[in-house]
C-alpha positions as CSV (number, residue, x, y, z in Angstrom):
1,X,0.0,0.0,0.0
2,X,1.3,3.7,-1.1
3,X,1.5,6.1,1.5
4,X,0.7,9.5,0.6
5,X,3.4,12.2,2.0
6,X,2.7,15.8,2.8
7,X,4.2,18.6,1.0
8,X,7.6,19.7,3.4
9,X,7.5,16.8,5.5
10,X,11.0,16.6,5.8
11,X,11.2,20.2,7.3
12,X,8.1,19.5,9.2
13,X,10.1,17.1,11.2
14,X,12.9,18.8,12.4
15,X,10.5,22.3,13.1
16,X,8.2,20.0,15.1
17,X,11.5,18.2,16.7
18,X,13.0,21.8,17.5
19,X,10.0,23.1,18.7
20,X,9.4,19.9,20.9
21,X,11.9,20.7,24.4
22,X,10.1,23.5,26.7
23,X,13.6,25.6,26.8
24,X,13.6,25.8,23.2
25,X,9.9,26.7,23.0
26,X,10.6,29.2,26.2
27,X,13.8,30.6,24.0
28,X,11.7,31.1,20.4
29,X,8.9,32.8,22.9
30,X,11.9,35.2,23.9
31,X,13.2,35.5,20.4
32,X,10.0,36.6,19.0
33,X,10.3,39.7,20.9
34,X,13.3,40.7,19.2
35,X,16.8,39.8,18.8
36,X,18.6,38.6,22.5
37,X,22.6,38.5,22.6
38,X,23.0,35.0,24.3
39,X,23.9,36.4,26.9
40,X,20.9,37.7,27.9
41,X,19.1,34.4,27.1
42,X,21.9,32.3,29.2
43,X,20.5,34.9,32.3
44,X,17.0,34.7,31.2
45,X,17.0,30.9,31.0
46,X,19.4,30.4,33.9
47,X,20.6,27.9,32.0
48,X,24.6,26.7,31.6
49,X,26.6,28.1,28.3
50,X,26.9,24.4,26.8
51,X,23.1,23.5,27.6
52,X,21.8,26.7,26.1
53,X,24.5,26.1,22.9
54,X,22.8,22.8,22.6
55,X,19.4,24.1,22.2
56,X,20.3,27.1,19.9
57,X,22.5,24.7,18.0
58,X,18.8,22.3,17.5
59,X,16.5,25.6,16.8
60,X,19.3,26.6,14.3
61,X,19.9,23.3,12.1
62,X,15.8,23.4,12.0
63,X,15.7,26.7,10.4
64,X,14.0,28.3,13.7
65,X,16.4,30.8,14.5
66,X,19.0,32.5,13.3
67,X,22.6,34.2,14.4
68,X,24.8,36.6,13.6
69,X,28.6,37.5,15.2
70,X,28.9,41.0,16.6
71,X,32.8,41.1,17.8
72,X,32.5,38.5,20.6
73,X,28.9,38.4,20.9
74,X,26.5,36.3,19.1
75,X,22.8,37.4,19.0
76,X,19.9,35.4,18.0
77,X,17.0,35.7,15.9
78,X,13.2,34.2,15.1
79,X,13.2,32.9,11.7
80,X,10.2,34.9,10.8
81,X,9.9,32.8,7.3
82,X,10.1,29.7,8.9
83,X,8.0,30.1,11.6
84,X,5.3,31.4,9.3
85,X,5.8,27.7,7.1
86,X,5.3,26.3,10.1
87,X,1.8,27.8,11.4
88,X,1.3,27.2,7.0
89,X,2.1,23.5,7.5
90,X,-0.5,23.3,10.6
91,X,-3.0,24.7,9.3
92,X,-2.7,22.2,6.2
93,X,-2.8,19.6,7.9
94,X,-6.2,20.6,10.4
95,X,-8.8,18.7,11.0
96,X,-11.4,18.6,9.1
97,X,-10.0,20.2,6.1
98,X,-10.2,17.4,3.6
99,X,-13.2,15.3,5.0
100,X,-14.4,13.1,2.3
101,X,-11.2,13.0,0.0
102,X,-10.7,9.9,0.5
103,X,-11.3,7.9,-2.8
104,X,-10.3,4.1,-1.5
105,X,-12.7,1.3,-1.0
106,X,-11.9,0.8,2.2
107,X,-14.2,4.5,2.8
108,X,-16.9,3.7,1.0
């Protein structure tokens, strides 16, 4: 049996895996306030340098956030774009949406 697969699937997977630790949902909440320095989100977070690097170093690879060097500092940034393909993917794939289109005989 074929298995139908959604349109960006592949990015699906990592947003949803990025987006899936409460730190890294607590840091894109932070991010989408503006960009932070790390920092600030090390203090915010009260979180260790190498556990916070970790969890920028996920949201990053994903496409959730991006960074840019200032001297010695590093400051982070929502992914506007890719947050918005997100929420785009979600509502795709609600409920309810395509009720019906299914044209096997196991539906009818």
């Amino acid at each position: 049996m074929a298995t139908a697969t959604l349109p960006h699937a592949d990015a699906a997977t990592r947003w949803f895996h990025a987006l899936s630790d409460p730190t890294r949902l607590e840091i894109v909440g932070m991010l989408s306030h503006g960009e932070r320095c790390v920092c600030e989100l090390q203090s915010a977070l009260d979180s260790a340098q190498s556990r916070l690097s970790f969890h920028l170093r996920v949201l990053k690879e994903a496409g959730i956030v991006t960074d840019r060097r200032d001297g010695r500092w590093i400051y982070y940034s929502a992914n506007r774009e890719a947050l918005d393909q997100v929420a785009a993917f979600a509502h795709a794939i609600k409920p309810g949406r395509h009720a019906g289109s299914c044209k096997t005989a196991c539906c009818e």
